[in-house]
C-alpha positions in Angstrom: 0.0 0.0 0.0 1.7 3.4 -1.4 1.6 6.8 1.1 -1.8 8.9 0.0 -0.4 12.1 0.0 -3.0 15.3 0.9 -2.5 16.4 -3.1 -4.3 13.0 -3.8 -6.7 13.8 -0.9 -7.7 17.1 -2.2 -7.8 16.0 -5.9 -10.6 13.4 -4.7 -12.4 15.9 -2.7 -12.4 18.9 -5.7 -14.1 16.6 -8.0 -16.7 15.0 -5.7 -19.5 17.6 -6.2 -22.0 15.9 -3.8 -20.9 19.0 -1.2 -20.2 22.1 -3.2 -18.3 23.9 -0.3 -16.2 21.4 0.3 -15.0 21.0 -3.6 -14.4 24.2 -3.4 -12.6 24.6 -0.4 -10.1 21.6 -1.9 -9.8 23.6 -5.2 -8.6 26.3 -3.2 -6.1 24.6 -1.1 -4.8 23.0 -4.7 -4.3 26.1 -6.1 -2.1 27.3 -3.0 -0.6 24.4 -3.0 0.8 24.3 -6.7 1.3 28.4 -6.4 3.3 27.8 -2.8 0.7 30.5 -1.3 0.8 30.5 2.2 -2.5 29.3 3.8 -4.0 31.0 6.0 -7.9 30.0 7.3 -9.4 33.6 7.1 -8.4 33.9 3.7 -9.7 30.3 2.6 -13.1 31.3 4.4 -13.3 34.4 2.4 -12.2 33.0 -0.9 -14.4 29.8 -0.5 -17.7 32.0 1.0 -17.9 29.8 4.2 -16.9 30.0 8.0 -14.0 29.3 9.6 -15.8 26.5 11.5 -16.5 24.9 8.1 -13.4 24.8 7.6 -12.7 22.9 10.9 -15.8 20.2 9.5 -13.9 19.8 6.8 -10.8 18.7 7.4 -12.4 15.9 10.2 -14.6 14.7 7.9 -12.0 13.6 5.9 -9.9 12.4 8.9 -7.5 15.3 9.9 -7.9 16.6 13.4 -8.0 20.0 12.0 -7.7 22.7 9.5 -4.3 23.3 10.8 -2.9 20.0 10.5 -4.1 19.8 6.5 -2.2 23.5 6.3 1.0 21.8 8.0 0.8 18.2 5.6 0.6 20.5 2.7 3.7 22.6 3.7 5.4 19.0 4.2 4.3 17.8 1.2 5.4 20.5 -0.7 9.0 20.6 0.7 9.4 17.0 -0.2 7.8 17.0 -3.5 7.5 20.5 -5.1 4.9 20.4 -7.9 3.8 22.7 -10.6 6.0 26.1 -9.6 9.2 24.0 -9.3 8.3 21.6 -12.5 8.1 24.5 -14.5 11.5 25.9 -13.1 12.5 21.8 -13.5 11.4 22.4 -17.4 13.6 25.6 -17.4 16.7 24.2 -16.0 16.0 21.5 -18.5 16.5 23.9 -21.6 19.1 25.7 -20.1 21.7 22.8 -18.7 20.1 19.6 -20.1 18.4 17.5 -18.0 21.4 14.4 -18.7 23.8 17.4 -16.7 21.8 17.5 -13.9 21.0 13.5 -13.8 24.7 12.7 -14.1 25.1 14.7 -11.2 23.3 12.4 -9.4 25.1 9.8 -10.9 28.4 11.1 -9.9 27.5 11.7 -6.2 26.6 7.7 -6.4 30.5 7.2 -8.2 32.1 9.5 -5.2 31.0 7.2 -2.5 33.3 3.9 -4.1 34.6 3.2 -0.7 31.5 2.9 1.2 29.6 0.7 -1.5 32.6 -1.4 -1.4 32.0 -1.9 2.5 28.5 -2.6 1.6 28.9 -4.8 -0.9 31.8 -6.8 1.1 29.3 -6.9 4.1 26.5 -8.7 1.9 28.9 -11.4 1.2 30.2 -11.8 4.8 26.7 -11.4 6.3 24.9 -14.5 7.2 21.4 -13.0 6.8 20.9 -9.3 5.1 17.6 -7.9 6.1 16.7 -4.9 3.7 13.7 -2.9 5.4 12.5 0.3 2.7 10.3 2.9 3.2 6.8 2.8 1.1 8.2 5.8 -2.2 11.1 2.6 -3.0 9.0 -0.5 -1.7 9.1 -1.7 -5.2 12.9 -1.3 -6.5 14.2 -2.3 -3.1 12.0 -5.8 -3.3 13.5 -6.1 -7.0 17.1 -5.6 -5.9 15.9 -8.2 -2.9 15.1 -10.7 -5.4 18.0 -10.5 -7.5 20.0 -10.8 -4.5 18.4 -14.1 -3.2 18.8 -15.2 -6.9 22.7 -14.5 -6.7 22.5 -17.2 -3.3 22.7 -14.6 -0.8 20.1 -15.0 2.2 18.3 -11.5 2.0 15.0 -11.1 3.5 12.6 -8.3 2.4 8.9 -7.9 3.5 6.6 -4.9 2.5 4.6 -6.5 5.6 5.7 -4.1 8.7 4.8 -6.1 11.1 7.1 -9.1 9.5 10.1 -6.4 10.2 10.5 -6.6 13.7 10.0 -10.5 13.8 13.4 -9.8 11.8 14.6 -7.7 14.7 13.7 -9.6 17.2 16.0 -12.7 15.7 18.8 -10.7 13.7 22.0 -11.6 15.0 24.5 -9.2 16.2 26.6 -10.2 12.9 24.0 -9.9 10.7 23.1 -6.8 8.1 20.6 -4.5 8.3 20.4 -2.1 5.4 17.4 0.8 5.4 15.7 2.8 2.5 14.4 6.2 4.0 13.3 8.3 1.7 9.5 10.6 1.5 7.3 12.0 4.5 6.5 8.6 5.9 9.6 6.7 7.3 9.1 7.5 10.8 8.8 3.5 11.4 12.3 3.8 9.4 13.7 5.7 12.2 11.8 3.4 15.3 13.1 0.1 13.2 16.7 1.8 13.0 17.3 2.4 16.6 16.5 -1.3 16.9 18.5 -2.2 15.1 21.7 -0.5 16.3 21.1 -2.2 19.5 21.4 -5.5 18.0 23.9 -5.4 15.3 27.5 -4.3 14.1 26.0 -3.7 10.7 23.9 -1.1 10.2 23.8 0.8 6.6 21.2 3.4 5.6 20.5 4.5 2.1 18.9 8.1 2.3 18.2 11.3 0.7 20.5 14.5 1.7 17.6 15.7 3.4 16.7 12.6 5.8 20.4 11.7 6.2 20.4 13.6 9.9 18.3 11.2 11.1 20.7 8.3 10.5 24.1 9.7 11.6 24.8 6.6 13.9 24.3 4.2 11.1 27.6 2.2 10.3 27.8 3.4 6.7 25.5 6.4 5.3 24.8 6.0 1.3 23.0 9.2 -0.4 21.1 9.1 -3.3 19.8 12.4 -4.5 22.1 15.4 -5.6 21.3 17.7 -3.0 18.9 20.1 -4.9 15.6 20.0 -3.7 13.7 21.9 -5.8 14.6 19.5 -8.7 15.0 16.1 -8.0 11.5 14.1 -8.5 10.4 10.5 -7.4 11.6 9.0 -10.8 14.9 10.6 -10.6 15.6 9.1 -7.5 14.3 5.8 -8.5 16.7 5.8 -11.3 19.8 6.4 -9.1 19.0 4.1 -6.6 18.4 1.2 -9.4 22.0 2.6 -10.5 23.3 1.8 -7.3 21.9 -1.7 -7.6 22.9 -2.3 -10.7 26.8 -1.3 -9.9 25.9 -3.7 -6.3 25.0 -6.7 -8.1 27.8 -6.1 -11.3 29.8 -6.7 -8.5 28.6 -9.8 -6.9 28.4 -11.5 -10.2 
């Protein structure tokens, strides 16, 4: 099951027309959203001809404890993943320094960490048991790279089941790896499973973002993944470097 970010949320809302003032309310909070307006709830009111305590019905009928907390998810979600403003400066940078410059970048901040892939790559052939436990944004590439692992003869376990991850902490063995994808708005369970982790076992690697990497900075090797410019890099960017990763990973353990 992917994240449903409040973009979705609101995109659902805006064209169900069965409550007028709340569609328009969401079409509101969209526009803000893709214009990085700063909302505030007097000036939703106003612009969407309803009270403030509208506003408040609103947001708990679709499961937020508040007006506030949808203003604070969409700030979140817009640091994270910047939509139409920064895709149209993505388009402009595009035309002016080629997208491959900008990609290879990325590419190149994956070559400049040789050393600690090497440790990473050494460790999955020393470990007894790898346990690989992803955040939801790289569920799917990191059970890929999982599979082509076990098909190499390596004993990696990966689970999209949460709960099947701390059965793995609860065994792991203080010489076995643990390697963790955080990346998004929702790896706090990343974090919880992390501390676990580090008080069970030497081996401890975390494959991050720039942005996220603070979280991690007791992890035994830190791997990062996205050039370290936030207005441009995008989901499928990142995807792409990381699968570079895996790709040089397993080149290796051929």
């Amino acid at each position: 099951m992917m994240f449903k970010s409040i973009k979705e949320n609101l995109t659902t809302i805006a064209n169900n027309q069965d409550n007028i003032s709340y569609a328009s309310i969401a079409k509101y909070l969209l526009e803000c959203m893709e214009n990085n307006v700063v909302i505030k709830s007097k000036d939703c009111a106003l612009a969407c001809f309803v009270s403030e305590s509208v506003l408040t019905a609103f947001a708990k009928k679709y499961g937020y404890e508040g007006f506030r907390e949808i203003v604070i998810r969409i700030k979140v979600e817009n640091e994270y993943y910047p939509h139409q403003n920064n895709l149209k400066n993505l388009n402009k940078d595009v035309l002016e320094n080629n997208f491959r410059d900008f990609f290879e970048k990325n590419l190149n901040l994956v070559d400049d960490q040789g050393i600690v892939i090497k440790k990473l790559i050494n460790n999955i052939k020393t470990a007894e048991n790898s346990y690989l436990i992803s955040c939801y944004e790289q569920e799917d590439s990191v059970s890929l790279f999982a599979g082509e692992l076990q098909f190499l003869g390596f004993n990696v376990f990966f689970n999209s089941q949460r709960k099947n991850n701390s059965a793995w902490l609860t065994k792991a063995k203080k010489e076995d790896l643990f390697v963790f994808f955080a990346f998004g708005i929702d790896n706090q369970y990343i974090v919880n499973y992390f501390q676990i982790a580090l008080q069970k076992c030497n081996k401890v690697v975390v494959i991050t973002s720039s942005s996220q990497k603070h979280k991690f900075l007791q992890a035994s090797d830190l791997i990062i993944i996205d050039y370290p410019d936030r207005e441009n890099i995008s989901i499928s960017t990142r995807t792409s470097v990381l699968t570079f990763l895996f790709a040089n990973i397993l080149y290796e353990l051929k």
